[in-house]
C-alpha positions in Angstrom: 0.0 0.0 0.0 1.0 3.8 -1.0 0.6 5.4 2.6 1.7 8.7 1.7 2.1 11.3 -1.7 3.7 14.7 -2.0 6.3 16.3 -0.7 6.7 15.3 2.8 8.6 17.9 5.0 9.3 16.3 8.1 12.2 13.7 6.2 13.5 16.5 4.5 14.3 18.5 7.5 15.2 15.4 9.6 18.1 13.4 10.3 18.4 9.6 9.3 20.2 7.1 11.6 23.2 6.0 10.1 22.7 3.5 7.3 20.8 0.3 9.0 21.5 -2.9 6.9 19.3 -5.5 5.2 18.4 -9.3 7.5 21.0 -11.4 5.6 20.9 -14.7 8.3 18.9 -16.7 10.3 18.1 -15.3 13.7 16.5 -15.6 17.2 15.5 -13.3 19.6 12.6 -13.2 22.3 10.1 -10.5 20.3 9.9 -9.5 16.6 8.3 -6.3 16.1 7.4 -5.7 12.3 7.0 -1.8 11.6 9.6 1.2 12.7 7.7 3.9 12.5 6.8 5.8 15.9 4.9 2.6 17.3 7.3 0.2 16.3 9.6 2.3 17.8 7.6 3.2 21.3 7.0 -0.9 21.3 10.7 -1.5 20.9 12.1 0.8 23.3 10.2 -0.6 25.9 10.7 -4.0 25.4 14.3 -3.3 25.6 14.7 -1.6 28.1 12.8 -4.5 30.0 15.7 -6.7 29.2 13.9 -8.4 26.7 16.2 -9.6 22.8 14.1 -7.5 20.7 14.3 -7.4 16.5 12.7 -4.3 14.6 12.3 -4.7 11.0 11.0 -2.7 8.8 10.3 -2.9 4.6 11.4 0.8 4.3 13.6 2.5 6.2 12.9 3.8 9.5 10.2 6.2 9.9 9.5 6.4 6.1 5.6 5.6 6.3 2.9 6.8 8.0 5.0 8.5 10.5 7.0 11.0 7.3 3.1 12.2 6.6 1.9 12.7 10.7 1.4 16.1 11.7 1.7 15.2 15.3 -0.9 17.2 17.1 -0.5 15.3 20.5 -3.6 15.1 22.1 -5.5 14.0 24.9 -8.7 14.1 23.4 -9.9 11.5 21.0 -12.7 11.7 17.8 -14.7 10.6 19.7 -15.9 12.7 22.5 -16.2 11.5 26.1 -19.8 11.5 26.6 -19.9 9.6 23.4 -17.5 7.4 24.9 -19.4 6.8 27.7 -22.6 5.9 26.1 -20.4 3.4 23.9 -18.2 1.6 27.0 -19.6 2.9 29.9 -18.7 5.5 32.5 -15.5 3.8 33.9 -13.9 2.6 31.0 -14.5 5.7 28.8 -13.1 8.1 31.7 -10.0 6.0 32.2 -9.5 5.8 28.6 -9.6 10.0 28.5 -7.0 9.5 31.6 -4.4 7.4 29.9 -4.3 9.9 26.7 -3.8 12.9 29.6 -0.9 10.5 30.8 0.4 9.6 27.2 0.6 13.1 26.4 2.8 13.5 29.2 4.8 10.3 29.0 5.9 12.0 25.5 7.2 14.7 27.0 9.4 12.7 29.7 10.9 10.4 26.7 11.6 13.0 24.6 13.5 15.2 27.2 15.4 11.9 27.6 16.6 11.5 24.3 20.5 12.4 22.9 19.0 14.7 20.3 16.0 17.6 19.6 12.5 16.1 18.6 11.2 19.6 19.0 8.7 18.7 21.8 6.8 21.2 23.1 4.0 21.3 25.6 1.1 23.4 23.7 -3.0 23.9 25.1 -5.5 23.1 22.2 -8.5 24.3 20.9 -11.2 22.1 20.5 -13.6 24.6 18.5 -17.7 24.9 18.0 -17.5 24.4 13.9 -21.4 25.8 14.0 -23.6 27.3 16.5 -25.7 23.9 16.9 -22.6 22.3 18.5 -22.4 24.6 21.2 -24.9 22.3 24.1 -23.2 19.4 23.3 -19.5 21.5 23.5 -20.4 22.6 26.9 -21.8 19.5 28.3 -18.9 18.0 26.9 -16.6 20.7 29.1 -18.5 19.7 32.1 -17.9 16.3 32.1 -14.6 16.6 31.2 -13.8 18.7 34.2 -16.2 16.7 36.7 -13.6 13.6 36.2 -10.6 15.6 36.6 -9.3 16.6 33.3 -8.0 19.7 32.9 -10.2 22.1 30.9 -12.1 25.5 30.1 -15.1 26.6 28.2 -14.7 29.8 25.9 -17.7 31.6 24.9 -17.8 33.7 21.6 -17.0 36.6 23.5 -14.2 35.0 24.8 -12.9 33.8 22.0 -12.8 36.8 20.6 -10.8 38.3 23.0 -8.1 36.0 21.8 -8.8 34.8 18.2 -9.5 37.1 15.1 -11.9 34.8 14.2 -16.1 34.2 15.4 -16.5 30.8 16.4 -19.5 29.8 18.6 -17.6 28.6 21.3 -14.6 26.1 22.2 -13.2 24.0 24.7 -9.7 25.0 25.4 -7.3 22.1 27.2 -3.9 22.2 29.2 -2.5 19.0 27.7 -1.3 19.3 24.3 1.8 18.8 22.9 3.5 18.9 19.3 6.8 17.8 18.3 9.2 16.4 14.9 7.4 12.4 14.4 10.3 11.7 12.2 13.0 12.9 14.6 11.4 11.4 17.4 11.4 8.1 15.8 15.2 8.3 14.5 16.6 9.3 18.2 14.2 6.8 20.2 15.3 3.8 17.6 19.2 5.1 18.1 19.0 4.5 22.0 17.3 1.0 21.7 19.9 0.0 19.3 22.8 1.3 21.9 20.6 -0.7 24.0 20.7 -3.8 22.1 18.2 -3.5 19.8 18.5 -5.1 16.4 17.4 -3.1 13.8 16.7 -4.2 10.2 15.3 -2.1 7.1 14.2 -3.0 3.8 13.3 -6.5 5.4 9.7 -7.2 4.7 7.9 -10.0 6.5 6.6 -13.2 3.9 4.9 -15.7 6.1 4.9 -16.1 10.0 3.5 -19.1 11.1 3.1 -20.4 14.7 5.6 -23.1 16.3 5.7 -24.8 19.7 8.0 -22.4 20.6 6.6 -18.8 19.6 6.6 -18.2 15.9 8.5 -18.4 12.9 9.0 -15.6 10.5 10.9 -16.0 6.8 11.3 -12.8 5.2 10.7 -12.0 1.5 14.9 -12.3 1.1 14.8 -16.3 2.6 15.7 -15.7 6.0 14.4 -17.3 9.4 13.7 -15.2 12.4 12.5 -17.3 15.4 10.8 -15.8 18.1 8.9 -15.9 21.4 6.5 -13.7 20.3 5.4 -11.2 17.4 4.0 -8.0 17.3 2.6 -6.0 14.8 2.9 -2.5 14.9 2.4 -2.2 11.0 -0.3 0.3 11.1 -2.5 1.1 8.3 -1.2 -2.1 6.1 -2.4 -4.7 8.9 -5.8 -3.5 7.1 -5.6 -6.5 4.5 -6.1 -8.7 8.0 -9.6 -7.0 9.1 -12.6 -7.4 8.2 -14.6 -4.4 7.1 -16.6 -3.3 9.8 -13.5 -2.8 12.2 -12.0 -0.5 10.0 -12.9 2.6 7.6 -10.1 3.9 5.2 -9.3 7.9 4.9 -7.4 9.9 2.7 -6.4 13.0 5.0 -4.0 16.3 3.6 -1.7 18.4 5.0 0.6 21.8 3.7 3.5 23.2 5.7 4.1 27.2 5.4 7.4 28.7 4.7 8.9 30.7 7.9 6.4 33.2 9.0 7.8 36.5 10.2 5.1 36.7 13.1 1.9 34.4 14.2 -0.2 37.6 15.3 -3.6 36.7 16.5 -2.8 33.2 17.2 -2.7 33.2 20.6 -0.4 31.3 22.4 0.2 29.0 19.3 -2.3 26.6 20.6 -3.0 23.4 18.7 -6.5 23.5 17.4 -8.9 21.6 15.8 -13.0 21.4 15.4 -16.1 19.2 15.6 -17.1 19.6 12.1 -16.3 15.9 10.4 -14.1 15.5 8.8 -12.3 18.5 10.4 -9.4 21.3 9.8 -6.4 21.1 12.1 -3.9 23.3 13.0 -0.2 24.2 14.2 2.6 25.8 14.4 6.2 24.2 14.1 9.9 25.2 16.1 11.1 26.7 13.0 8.5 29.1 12.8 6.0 27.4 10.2 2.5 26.9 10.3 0.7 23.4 9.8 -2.6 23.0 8.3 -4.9 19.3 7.8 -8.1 17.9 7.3 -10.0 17.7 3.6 -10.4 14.1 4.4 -12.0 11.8 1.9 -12.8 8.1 2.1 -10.5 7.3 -1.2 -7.1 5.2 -0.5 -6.0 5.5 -4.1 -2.8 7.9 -4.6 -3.8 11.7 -5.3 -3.0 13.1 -8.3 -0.6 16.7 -8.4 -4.1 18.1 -9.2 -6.2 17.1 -6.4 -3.1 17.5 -4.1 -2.8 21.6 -5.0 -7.0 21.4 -4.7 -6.4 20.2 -1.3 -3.7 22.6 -0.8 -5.7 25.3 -1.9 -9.1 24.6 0.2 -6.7 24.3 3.6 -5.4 27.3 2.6 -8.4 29.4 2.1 -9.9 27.8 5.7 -6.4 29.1 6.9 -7.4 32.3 5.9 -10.9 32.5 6.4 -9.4 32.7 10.3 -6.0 34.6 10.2 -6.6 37.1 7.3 -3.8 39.2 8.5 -1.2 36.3 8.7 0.5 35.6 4.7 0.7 31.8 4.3 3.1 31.2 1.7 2.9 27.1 0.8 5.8 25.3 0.9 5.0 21.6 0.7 2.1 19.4 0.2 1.4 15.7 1.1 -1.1 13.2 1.5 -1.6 10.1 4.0 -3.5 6.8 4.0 -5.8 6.6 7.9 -7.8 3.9 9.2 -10.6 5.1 12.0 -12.7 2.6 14.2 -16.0 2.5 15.2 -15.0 4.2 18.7 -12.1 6.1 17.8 -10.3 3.5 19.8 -7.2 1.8 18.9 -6.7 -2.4 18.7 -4.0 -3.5 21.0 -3.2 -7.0 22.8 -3.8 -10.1 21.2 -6.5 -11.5 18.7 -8.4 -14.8 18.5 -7.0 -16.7 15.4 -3.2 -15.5 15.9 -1.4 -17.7 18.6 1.7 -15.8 19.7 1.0 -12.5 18.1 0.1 -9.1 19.7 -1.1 -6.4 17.8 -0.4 -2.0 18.5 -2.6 -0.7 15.9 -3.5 2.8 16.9 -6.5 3.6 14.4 -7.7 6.8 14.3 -6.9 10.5 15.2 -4.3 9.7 18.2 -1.9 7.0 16.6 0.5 8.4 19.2 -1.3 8.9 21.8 -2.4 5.3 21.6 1.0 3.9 20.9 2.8 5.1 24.2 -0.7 3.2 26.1 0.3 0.4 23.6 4.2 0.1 24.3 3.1 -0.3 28.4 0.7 -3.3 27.9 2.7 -5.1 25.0 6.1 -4.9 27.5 3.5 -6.2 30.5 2.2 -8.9 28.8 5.4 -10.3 27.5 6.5 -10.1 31.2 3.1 -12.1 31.9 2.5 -9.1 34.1 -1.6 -8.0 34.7 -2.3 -5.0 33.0 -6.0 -4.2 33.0 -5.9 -1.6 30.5 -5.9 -3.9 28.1 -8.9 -5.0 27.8 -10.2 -1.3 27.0 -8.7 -2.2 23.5 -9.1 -5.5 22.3 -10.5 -6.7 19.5 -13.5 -8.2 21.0 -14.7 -5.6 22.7 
């Protein structure tokens, strides 16, 4: 599958590891973990630095799919709102699942700090804004509840809005725990410290057949060679979708553009991160080197845009970009595409699944990939270990 198109800017701007070789041999270790992009790599790190013989392979090199196209808009809050969530799982589950996103978001922060090298983290508040007037009960319930369970979070009326915006929305929810930050980088510097860790790392080695043994599972790669593990996991993303039937997944087509340098970002206050509840929805950011991010336009094609309907794209992101900073000049630099899957509840699939002995899965789905993925590095390291982690069963497949 063709996850991405365009002109991707975060590879350009970011720094590769050192060239990582081709699987050439027969191997063992404890865990295989097929994908190195920012899951592969949040699942790796962990399992590492558990003590745990880890392989990452990847059929690109590292980083190079879905993670080149993410805008990385780190955020607690999922598509689906929490009273929606509720209604859906329940009161307990749905608050706790709101609480783990608060704590991933923050969990981010703590690794990236770690890390010999600048992802270009950044804490940030977002905006979660009224896209029409109708919206606006629901928004403030929504605010409400949020706030009765703890979460950190303020209601803005128009009025107050426009005391900070230069644009009339209804109203908006604005949140403390947000972050933004390089998804390329990131991925490059947390792979580097597993590998000083021992981590084996392989690229351009794509998985042909892994079959189940009495002692985990047995992997031979498109190239001939053997890999024989404990376990496997796949943190593949969006091409596990061949494995699902339909009605766990929907495909997307969702666009992005990246500004050149602005000289100022007047109006925007504080730079927050800020999206909407119109669906599919615009979303916006700003970046360390002064640029401004815009996506949405989503469609329900997977087929590779053409240069056309990637500058029509372009073009309608930049005139909502407009439409709400008419004093700020945004001057197009580069223009991509990426392939998304969503679920049903906006919730990822992680753990294992019925019909794959030895396998576990860390398929973040929908608008917080990342999010999900730092949740999903914690219960795939804990159930290796055969340690209980009850947060799993808020995202298996079954549920």
């Amino acid at each position: 599958m063709q996850l991405t198109s365009g002109d991707l800017f975060w590879p350009l701007r970011g720094r590769a590891l050192s060239s990582q070789v081709s699987l050439d041999r027969d191997i063992r270790c404890d865990v295989v973990v097929i994908g190195a992009g920012i899951t592969g790599a949040l699942v790796a790190h962990a399992l590492v630095e558990s003590g745990i013989d880890t392989v990452l392979l990847d059929k690109r090199t590292t980083g190079c799919g879905s993670t080149s196209a993410n805008t990385a808009l780190l955020l607690y809050e999922l598509d689906t709102p929490l009273r929606q969530l509720i209604e859906l799982h329940g009161q307990e589950q749905a608050v706790r699942i709101y609480r783990l996103c608060v704590d991933a978001v923050r969990a981010f922060g703590a690794i990236a700090q770690s890390l010999d090298g600048d992802c270009c983290f950044e804490m940030r508040k977002s905006l979660y804004l009224a896209s029409a007037l109708r919206d606006v009960p629901e928004l403030l319930d929504e605010c409400a509840l949020r706030q009765r369970h703890g979460i950190s979070c303020e209601f803005l009326s128009q009025q107050a809005l426009a005391a900070k915006f230069p644009f009339a929305r209804p109203a908006a929810i604005l949140s403390n725990d947000a972050a933004q930050l390089d998804p390329y980088q990131f991925t490059q510097l947390l792979i580097r410290r597993a590998i000083a860790r021992g981590l084996r790392m392989f690229e351009k080695t794509e998985l042909s057949v892994c079959e189940p043994t009495a002692y985990g599972v047995r992997v031979l790669t498109q190239a001939g060679n053997t890999i024989r593990a404990r376990r496997i996991v796949y943190a593949s993303g969006y091409e596990c979708g061949g494995e699902f039937p339909a009605p766990l997944t929907q495909s997307h087509m969702t666009y992005a553009v990246v500004s050149e340098p602005m000289e100022n970002f007047d109006g925007w206050w504080e730079r927050c991160l800020m999206w909407e509840t119109a669906r599919p929805y615009l979303y916006l950011r700003t970046t360390n080197d002064s640029r401004i991010m815009i996506g949405g336009e989503d469609d329900d094609s997977t087929v590779p845009p053409s240069p056309q309907t990637l500058a029509h794209k372009s073009r309608m992101l930049q005139r909502k970009f407009s439409e709400m900073f008419p004093a700020l000049k945004f001057r197009p630099a580069k223009t991509w595409s990426g392939v998304f899957k969503s679920t049903r509840d906006g919730l990822p699939f992680i753990g294992p699944r019925p019909g794959h002995p030895n396998a576990l899965f860390a398929l973040g789905y929908g608008g917080n990939g990342m999010t999900f993925s730092i949740i999903a590095a914690k219960i795939i390291r804990d159930l290796y270990l055969g340690q209980e982690n009850p947060d799993m069963e808020l995202f298996r497949f079954d549920r």
